[in-house]
C-alpha positions as CSV (number, residue, x, y, z in Angstrom):
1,X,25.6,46.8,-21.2
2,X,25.7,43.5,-20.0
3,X,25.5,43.1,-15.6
4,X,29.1,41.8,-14.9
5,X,27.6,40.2,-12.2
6,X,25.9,37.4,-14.4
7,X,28.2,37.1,-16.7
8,X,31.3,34.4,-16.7
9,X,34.1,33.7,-19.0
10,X,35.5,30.6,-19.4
11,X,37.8,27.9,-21.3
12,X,37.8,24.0,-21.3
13,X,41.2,22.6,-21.4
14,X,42.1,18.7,-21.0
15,X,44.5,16.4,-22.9
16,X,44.1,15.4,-26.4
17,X,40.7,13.3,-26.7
18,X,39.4,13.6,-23.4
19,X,35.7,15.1,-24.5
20,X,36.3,19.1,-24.6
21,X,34.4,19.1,-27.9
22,X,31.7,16.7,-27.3
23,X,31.1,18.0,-24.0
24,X,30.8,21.6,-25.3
25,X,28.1,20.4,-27.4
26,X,26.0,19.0,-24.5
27,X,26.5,23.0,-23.0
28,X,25.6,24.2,-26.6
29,X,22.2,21.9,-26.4
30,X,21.2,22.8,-22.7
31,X,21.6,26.2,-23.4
32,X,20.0,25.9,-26.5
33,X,22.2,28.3,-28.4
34,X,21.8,25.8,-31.0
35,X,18.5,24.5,-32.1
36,X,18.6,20.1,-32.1
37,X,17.7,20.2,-35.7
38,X,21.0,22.3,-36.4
39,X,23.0,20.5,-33.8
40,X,26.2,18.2,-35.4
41,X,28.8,16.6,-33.8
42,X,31.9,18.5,-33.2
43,X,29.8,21.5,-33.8
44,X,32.7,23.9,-33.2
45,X,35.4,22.3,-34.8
46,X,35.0,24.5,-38.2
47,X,38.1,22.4,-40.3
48,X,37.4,19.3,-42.5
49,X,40.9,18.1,-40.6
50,X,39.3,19.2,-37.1
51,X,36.3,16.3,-37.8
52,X,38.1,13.9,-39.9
53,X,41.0,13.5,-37.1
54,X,38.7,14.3,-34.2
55,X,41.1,17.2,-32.7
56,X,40.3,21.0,-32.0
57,X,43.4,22.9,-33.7
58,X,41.8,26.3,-33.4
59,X,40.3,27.8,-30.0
60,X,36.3,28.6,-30.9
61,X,34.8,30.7,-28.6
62,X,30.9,30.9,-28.2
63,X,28.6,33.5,-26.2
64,X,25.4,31.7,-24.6
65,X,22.7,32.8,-22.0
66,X,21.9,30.1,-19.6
67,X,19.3,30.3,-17.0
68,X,20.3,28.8,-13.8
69,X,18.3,27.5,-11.3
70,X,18.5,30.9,-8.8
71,X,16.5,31.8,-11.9
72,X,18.3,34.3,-13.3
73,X,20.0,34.6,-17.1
74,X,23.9,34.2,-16.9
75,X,26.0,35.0,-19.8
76,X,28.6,32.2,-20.6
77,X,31.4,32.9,-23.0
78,X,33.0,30.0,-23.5
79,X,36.4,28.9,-25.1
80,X,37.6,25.3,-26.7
81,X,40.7,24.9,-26.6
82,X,43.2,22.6,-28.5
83,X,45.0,19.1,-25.9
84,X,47.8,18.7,-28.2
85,X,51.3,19.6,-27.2
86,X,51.5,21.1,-30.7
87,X,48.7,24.0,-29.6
88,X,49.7,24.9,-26.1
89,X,50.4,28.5,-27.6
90,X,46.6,28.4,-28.3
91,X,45.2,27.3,-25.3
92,X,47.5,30.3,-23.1
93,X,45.6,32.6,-25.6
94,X,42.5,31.3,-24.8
95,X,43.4,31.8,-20.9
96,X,44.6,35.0,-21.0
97,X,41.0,35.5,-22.0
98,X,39.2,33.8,-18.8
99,X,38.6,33.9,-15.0
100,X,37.7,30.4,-15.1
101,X,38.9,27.2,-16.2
102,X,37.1,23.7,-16.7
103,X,39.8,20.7,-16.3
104,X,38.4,17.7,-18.0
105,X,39.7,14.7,-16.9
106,X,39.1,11.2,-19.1
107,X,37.4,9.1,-16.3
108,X,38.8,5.9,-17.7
109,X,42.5,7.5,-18.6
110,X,43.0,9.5,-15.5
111,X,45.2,12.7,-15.3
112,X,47.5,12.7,-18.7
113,X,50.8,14.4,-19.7
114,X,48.8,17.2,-21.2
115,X,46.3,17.3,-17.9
116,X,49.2,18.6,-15.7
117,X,50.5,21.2,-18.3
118,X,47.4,23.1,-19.1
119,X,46.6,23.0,-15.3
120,X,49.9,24.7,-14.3
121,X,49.1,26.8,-17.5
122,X,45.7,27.9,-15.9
123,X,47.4,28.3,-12.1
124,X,49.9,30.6,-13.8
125,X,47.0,32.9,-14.8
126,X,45.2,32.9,-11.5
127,X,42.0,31.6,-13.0
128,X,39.8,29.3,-11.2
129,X,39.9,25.7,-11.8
130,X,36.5,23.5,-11.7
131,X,37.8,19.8,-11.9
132,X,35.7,17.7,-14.4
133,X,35.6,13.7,-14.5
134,X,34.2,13.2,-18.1
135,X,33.2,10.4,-19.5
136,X,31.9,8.2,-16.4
137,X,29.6,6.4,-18.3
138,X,32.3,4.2,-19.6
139,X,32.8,0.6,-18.6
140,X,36.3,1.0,-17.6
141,X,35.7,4.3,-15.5
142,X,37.1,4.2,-11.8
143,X,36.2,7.7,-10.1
144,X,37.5,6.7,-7.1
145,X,41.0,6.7,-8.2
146,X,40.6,9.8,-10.5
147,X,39.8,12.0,-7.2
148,X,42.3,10.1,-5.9
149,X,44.7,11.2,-8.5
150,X,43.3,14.9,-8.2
151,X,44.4,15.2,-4.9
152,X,48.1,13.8,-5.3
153,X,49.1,15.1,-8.4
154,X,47.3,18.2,-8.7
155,X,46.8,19.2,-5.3
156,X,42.7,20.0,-5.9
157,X,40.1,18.4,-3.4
158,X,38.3,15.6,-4.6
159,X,34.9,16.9,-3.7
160,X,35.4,19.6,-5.6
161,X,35.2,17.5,-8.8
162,X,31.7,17.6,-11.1
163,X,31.6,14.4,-12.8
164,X,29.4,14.4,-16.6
165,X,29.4,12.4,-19.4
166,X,30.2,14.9,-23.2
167,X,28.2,11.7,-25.2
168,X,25.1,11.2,-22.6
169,X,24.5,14.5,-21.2
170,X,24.8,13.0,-17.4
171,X,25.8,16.2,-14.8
172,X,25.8,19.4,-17.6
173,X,23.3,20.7,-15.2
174,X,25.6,20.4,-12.5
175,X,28.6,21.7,-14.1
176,X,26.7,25.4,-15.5
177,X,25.8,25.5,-11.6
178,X,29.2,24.9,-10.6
179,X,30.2,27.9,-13.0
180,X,27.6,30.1,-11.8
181,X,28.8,29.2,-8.2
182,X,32.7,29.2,-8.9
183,X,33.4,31.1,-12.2
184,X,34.5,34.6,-10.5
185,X,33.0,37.7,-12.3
186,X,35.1,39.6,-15.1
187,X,37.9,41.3,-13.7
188,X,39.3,44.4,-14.0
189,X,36.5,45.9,-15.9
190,X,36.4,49.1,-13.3
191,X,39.8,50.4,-15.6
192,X,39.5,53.7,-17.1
193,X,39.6,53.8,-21.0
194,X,39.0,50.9,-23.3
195,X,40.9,48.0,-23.3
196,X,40.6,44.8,-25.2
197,X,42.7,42.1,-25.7
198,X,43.7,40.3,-28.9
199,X,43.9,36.2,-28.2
200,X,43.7,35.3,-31.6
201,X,43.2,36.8,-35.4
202,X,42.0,34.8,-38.9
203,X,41.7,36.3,-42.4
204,X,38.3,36.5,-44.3
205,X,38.4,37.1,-47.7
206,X,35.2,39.6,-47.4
207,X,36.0,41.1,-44.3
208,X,40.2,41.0,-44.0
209,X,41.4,40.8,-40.7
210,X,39.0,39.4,-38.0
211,X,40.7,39.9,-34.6
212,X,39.1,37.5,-31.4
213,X,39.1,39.4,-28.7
214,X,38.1,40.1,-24.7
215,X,36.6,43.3,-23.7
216,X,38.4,44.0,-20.1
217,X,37.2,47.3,-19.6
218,X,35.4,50.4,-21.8
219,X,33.3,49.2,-24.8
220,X,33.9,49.5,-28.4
221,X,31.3,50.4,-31.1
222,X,31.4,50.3,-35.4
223,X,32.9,53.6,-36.7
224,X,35.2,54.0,-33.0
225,X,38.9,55.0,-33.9
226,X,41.2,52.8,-32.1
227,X,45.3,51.9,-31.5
228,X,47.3,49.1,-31.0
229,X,49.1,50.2,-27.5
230,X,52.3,47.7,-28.2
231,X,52.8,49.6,-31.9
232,X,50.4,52.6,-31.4
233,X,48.9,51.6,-35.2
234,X,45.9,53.2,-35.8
235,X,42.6,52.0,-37.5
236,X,38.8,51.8,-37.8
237,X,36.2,49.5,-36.6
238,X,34.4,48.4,-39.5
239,X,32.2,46.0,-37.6
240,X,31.5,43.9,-33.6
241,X,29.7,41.1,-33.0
242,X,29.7,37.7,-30.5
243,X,29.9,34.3,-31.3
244,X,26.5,32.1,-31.5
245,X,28.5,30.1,-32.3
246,X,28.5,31.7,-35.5
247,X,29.6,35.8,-36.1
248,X,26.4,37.5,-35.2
249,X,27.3,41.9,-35.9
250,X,26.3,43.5,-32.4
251,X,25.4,47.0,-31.4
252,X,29.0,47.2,-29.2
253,X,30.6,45.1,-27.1
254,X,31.4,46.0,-23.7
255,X,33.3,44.9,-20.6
256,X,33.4,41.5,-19.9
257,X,31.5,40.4,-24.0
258,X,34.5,38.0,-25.6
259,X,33.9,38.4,-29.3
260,X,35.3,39.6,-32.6
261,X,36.2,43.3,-34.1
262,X,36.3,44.0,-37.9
263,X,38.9,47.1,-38.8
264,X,40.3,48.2,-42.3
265,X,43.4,46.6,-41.4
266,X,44.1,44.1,-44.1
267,X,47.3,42.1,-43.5
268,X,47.2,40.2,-40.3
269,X,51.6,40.2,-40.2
270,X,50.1,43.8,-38.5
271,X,48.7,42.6,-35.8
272,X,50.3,41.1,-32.6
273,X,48.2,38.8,-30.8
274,X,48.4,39.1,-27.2
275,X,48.3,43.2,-27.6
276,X,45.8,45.5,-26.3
277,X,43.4,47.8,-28.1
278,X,42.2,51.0,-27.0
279,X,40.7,54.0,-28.5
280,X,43.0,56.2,-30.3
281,X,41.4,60.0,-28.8
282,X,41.0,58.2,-25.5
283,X,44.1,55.9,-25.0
284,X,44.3,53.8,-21.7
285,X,47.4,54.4,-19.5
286,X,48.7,51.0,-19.3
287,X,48.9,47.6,-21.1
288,X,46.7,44.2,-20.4
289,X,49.6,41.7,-19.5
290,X,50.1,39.8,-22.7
291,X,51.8,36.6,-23.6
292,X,54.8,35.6,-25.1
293,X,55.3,35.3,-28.8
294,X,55.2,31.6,-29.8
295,X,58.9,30.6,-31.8
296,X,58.8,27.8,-34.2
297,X,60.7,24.7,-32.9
298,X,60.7,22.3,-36.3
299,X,61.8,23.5,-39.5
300,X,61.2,21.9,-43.0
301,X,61.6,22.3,-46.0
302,X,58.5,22.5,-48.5
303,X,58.8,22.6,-52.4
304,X,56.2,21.7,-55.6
305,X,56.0,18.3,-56.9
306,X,55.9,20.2,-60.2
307,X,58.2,23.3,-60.5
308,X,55.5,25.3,-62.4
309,X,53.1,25.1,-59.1
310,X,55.7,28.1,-57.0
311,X,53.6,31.0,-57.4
312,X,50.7,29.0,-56.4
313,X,52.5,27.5,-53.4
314,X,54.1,30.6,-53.0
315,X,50.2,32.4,-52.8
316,X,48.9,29.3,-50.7
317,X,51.5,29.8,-47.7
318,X,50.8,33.7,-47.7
319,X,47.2,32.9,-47.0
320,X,48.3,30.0,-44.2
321,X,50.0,32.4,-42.5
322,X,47.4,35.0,-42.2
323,X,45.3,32.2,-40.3
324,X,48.2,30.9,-38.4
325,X,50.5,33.2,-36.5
326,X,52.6,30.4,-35.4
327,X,53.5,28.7,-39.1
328,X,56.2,31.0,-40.6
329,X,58.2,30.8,-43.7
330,X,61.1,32.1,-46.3
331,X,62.1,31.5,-49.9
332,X,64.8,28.7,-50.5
333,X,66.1,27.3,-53.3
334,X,67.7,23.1,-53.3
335,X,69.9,21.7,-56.6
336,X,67.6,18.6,-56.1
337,X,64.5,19.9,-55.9
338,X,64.0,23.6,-57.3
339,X,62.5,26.4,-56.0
340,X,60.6,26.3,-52.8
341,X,60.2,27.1,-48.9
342,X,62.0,26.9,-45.8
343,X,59.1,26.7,-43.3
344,X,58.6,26.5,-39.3
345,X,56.3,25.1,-37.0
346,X,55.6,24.3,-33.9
347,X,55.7,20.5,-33.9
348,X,55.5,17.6,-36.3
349,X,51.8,17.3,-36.0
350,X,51.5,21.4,-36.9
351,X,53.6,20.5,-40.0
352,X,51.5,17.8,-40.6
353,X,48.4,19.8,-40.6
354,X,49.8,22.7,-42.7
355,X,50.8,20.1,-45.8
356,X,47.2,18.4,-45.3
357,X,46.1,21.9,-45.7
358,X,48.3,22.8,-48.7
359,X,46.9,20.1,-50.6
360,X,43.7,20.0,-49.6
361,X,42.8,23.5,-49.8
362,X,45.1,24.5,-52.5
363,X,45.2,21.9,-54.5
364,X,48.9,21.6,-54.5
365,X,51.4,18.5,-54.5
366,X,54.0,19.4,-52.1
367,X,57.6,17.6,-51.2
368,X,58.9,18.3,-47.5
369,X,62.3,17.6,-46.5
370,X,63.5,15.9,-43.2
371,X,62.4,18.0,-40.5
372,X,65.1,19.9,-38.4
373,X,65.8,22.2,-35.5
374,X,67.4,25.3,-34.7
375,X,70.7,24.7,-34.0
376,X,73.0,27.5,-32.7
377,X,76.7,27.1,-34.3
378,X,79.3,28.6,-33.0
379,X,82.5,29.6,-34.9
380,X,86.0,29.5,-34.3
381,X,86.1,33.8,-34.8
382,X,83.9,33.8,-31.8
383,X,80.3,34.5,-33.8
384,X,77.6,32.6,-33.5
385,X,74.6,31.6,-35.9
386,X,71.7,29.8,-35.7
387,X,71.4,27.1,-38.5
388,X,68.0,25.6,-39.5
389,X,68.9,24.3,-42.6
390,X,71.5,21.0,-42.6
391,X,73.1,22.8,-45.8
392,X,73.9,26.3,-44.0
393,X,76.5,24.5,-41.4
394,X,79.7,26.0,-42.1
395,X,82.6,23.3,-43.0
396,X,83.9,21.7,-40.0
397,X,87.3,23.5,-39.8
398,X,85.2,26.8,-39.0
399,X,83.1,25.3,-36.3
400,X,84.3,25.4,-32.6
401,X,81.6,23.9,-31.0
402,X,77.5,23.3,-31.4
403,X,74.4,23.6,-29.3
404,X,71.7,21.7,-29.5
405,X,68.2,22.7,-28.0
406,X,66.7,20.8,-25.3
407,X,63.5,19.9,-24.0
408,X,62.2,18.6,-19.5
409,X,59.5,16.1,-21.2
410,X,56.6,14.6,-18.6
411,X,56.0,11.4,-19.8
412,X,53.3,9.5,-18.1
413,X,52.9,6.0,-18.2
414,X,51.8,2.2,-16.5
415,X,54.1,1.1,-14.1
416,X,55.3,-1.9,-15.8
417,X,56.9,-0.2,-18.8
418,X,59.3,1.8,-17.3
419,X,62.5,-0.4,-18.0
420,X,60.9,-0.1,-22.2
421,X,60.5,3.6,-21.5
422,X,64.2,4.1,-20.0
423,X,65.8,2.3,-22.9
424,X,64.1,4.4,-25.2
425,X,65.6,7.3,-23.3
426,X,68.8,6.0,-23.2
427,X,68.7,5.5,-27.5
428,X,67.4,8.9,-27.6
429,X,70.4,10.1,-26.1
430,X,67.8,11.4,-22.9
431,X,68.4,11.1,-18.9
432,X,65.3,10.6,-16.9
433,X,65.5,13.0,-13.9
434,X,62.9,11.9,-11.5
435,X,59.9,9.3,-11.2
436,X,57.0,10.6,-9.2
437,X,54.1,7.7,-8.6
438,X,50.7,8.8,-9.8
439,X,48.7,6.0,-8.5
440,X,49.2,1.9,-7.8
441,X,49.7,1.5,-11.9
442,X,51.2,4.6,-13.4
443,X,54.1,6.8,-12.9
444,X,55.6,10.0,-14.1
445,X,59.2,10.6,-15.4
446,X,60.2,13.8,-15.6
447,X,63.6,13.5,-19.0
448,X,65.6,15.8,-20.3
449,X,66.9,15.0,-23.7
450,X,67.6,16.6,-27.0
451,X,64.9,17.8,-29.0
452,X,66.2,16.4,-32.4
453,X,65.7,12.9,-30.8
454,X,61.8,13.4,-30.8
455,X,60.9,14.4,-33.8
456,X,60.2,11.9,-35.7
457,X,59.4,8.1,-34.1
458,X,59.6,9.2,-30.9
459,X,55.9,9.5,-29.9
460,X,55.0,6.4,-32.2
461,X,57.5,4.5,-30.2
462,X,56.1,5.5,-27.2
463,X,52.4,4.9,-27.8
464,X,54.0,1.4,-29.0
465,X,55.8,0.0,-26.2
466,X,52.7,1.4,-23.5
467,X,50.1,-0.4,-25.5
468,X,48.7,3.1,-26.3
469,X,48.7,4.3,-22.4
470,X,51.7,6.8,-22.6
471,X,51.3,10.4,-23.0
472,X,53.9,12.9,-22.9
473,X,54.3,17.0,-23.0
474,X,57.4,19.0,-22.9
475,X,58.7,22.4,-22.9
476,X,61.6,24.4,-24.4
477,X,64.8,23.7,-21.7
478,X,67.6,25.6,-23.5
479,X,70.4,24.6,-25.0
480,X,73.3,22.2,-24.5
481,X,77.1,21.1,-26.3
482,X,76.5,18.0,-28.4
483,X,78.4,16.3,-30.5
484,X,77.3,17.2,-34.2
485,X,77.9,16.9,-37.2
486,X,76.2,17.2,-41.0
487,X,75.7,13.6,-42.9
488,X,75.5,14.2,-46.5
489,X,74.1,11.7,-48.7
490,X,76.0,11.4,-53.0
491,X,74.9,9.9,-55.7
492,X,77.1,8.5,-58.0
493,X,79.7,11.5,-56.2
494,X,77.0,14.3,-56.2
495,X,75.9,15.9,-53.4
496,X,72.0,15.7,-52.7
497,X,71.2,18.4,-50.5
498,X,68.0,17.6,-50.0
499,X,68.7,14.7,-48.2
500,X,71.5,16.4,-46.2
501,X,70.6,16.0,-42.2
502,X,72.7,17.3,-38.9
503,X,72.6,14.1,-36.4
504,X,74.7,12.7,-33.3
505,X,78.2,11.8,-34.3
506,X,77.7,8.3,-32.5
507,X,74.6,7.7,-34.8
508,X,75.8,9.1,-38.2
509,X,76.9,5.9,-39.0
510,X,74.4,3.9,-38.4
511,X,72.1,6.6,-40.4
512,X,73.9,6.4,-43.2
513,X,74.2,2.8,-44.0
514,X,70.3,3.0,-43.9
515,X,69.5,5.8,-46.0
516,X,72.1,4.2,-48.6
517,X,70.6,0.7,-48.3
518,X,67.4,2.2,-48.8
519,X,67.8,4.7,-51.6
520,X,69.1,1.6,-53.2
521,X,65.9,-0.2,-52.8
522,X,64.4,3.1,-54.4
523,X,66.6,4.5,-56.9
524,X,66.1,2.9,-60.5
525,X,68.9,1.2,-62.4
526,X,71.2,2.7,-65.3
527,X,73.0,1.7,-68.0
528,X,75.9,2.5,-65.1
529,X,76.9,1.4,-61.9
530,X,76.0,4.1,-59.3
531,X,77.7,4.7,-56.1
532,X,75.4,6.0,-52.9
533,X,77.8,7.0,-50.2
534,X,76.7,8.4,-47.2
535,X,79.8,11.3,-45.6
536,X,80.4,13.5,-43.3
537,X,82.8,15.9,-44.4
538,X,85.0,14.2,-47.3
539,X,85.3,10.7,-44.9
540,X,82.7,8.0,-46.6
541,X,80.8,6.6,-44.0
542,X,78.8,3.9,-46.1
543,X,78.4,3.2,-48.9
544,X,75.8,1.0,-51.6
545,X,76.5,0.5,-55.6
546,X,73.2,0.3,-57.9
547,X,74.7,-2.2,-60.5
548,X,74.4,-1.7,-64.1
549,X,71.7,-2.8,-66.9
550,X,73.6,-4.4,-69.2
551,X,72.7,-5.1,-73.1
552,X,73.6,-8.9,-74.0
553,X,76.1,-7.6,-76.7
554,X,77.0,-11.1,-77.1
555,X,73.8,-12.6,-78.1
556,X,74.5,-12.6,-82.1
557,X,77.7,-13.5,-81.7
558,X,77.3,-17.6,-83.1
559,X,80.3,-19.7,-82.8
560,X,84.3,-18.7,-83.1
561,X,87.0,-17.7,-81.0
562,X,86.1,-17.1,-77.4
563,X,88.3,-13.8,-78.3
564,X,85.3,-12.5,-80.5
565,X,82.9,-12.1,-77.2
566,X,86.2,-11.1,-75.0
567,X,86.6,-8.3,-77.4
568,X,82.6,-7.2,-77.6
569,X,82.5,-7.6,-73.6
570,X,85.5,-5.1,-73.5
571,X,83.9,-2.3,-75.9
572,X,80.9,-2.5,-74.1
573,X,83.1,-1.7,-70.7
574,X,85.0,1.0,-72.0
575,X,81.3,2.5,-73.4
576,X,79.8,2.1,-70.0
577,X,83.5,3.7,-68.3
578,X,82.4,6.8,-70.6
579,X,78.7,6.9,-69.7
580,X,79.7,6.8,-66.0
581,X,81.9,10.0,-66.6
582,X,79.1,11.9,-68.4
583,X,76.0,10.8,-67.0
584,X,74.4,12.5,-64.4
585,X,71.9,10.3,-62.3
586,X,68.1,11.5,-62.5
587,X,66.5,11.2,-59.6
588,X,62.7,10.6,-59.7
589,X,60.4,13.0,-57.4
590,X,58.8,9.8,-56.1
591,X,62.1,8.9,-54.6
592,X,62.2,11.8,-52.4
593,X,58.8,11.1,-51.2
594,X,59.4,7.6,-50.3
595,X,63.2,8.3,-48.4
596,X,61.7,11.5,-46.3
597,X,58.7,9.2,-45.4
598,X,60.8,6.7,-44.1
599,X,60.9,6.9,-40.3
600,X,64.3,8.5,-39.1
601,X,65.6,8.1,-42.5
602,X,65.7,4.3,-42.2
């Protein structure tokens, strides 16, 4: 059993690309858990997407003996965590997990959007926050006004602050002695019983369900019987073991050890992360405080490029989802499109990731339609439903009224583009709350606005009109009335569903004319004209006409009466009248890539 005394568990958090990786393998080097002949960049970001993009999207935990400089061996078990918005729900996993927390701060950026969230996050949870300055070998790195920045947004002393480098190695030292000194010893580990908590789960092929977890008090050995406390499900431990940073099978793990248990539990849809374990002859009395369950905010659809490919997909998302408690998903079927899925996630980059991973990993071409939220509708017999498909809205005359979900954004950015930030606000339908100065160039607004509005452009935008210096996090803020309505897109006076979208009545217009003028930029020509109309309800909001192909009927008609062409021009009309009434437009798959990549449908 390992001396709780000596031992400290801890997580990095930070904003998106502020050197959490890169500086957890300078801690992986100095302890030298890895050998330098084995050592890679990015060494615990295990996904192909993880290194091409240069983003943690999974927390990796690692167990590593450091000797400090009091001599002694100290057990670190330390946590990466995701920066992205997208993966907060990972990184309050990870810190359920800790007593201490290391706040990297980009010495050139300064304290981001994502710095104050997962800050609050870790004050929430009572752990103990060691303020990093990473990155101060940079050229444009000014410490000065970091501390500075420390003390006035985030309330932490400035001499409290260990400043390192992730790329050259500069203070690592320092900072394992600053964890040694300030990291408090595993808590609650006195408890009687067993109790281990469950921050995160993956499925292995081999092995079935692999559950992450922190020992908080008891220890747990192969062959124990043990319970879920939140279900009271029962199973067996097939295996324990500790990162290094790969799975390495251990004896048992004990109070304090964060590492992974192996049961005969094989469908992860049965475990609940953020539950407690315990041994099922021995149970524990009462519960480790959990977390709460992460809701999907963005919904899409996903279907084959080639209709044969379902089962595949169908066997591809089953797998995600073992992997990725968050991503969720249901059977749906579209006139326009076939058989597919009716998926949620978290954000647009999480949607992002999960296509990349369906065709990547599964070798699958894969159609998504225009991303949506849940909306909650509520009908003139008093019911209400929540809507995450533009086709489920009931017909106007049945609607009363419709919320829309809303989100308090923190959007950080340089002083001089707050009048191009506002704007932006004010087209997104948002109100901007509050300013609160950060330092002598940047400010924060705290905005309220609908979460529909940032789905697609918005961060882009952003990014754009800061010259890359804006940064932004939000959370869920309820919902609110708007002023709603489904815009349904024909073709030649059939409805396309999949094109179908819910939007603001004052911009439905506007939407419309540029989904028409650009499905008729996309759409190929037939021997007909074809009408595009964009509608909401049975009123025609805009409209486009594909003309015709037309056959020179004329062209062997030599000489005579001008009457001889009159008459072949007219037969050829009344052929084409005909065709119109018959035909049914086919639209190419490529189509419906090319519209739903279009930013905000324009």
């Amino acid at each position: 059993m390992p001396d709780l005394n000596h031992t400290r568990n801890y997580c990095i958090i930070a904003h998106v690309d502020h050197g959490k990786t890169t500086l957890s393998d300078r801690i992986l080097e100095l302890t030298r858990t890895v050998e330098m002949r084995e050592m890679k960049d990015q060494l615990l970001d295990s996904m192909d997407l993880e290194r091409e993009r240069g983003i943690t999207i999974k927390s990796h935990p690692v167990s590593m003996i450091y000797k400090a400089q009091d001599g002694k061996d100290y057990t670190f078990n330390l946590i990466d965590t995701p920066g992205h918005v997208d993966f907060s729900y990972e990184v309050s996993r990870s810190l359920a997990a800790c007593e201490g927390a290391m706040l990297l701060i980009d010495a050139a950026q300064g304290i981001e959007a994502q710095t104050v969230a997962n800050a609050h996050l870790a004050i929430e949870q009572g752990l103990e926050i060691i303020p990093v300055i990473n990155k101060v070998d940079l050229p444009g790195a000014d410490i000065p006004a970091i501390q500075q920045q420390l003390e006035d947004v985030l309330a932490i002393p400035a001499d409290e602050a260990v400043l390192t480098s992730g790329k050259t190695g500069i203070g690592v030292g320092d900072l394992m002695e600053a964890a040694v000194a300030r990291v408090p010893k595993p808590r609650w580990a006195d408890a009687d019983g067993l109790r281990v908590l469950i921050f995160d789960c993956v499925y292995d092929a081999f092995k079935g369900v692999i559950c992450y977890v922190r020992v908080f008090s008891g220890s747990v050995k192969n062959g124990d019987g043990i319970l879920t406390m939140s279900d009271g499900m029962k199973a067996q431990v097939k295996e324990v073991g500790k990162f290094s940073p790969e799975m390495t099978k251990q004896d048992m793990l004990s109070a304090g050890d964060v590492g992974y248990i192996v049961t005969n539990i094989r469908d992860v849809a049965e475990i609940k992360l953020g539950d407690t374990i315990t041994l099922a002859n021995k149970p524990a009395t009462e519960m480790l405080p959990g977390y709460k369950e992460v809701s999907p905010m963005v919904f899409s659809g996903i279907y084959p490029i080639d209709t044969n490919d379902y089962n595949k997909l169908k066997a591809s998302m089953g797998k995600l989802r073992l992997n990725d408690a968050a991503f969720i998903y249901q059977s749906e079927n579209s006139v326009a499109l076939g058989f597919g899925f009716r998926c949620g996630f978290l954000g647009l980059l999480h949607m992002e990731i999960i296509q990349e991973r369906i065709r990547r990993e599964y070798d699958l071409d894969v159609i998504s339609t225009y991303p949506s939220v849940v909306y909650q509708v509520h009908r003139t017999d008093k019911e209400m439903i929540e809507v995450h498909n533009p086709v489920h809205l009931p017909d106007p005359a049945e609607i009363d009224y419709i919320d829309e979900p809303m989100i308090r954004a923190s959007i950080h950015i340089p002083s001089g583009s707050i009048g191009d930030v506002l704007a932006l606000m004010s087209e997104k339908r948002g109100l901007c709350e509050h300013t609160e100065t950060i330092d002598d160039s940047r400010v924060m607004l705290v905005c309220r606005l609908p979460l529909n509005e940032i789905l697609v452009d918005f961060n882009d935008r952003l990014k754009s009109i800061t010259h890359g210096y804006g940064s932004m996090d939000y959370e869920m803020d309820g919902y609110e009335q708007g002023k709603l309505c489904r815009l349904d897109i024909l073709v030649n006076q059939e409805q396309v569903d999949a094109f179908s979208s819910i939007v603001h009545v004052d911009k439905a217009e506007g939407r419309g004319r540029a989904l028409c003028s650009r499905l008729k930029e996309i759409l190929p020509r037939q021997m007909f004209k074809i009408a595009i109309q964009a509608a909401i309800g049975g009123k025609v909001v805009a409209r486009e006409t594909i003309s015709a192909l037309r056959k020179d009927v004329t062209a062997k008609c030599y000489g005579g009466d001008i009457s001889r062409k009159r008459k072949l021009l007219e037969k050829q009309k009344e052929g084409k009248k005909r065709m119109k009434n018959i035909g049914s437009v086919s639209i190419p798959q490529d189509a419906f890539i090319k519209i739903l990549k279009t930013s905000d449908g324009g």
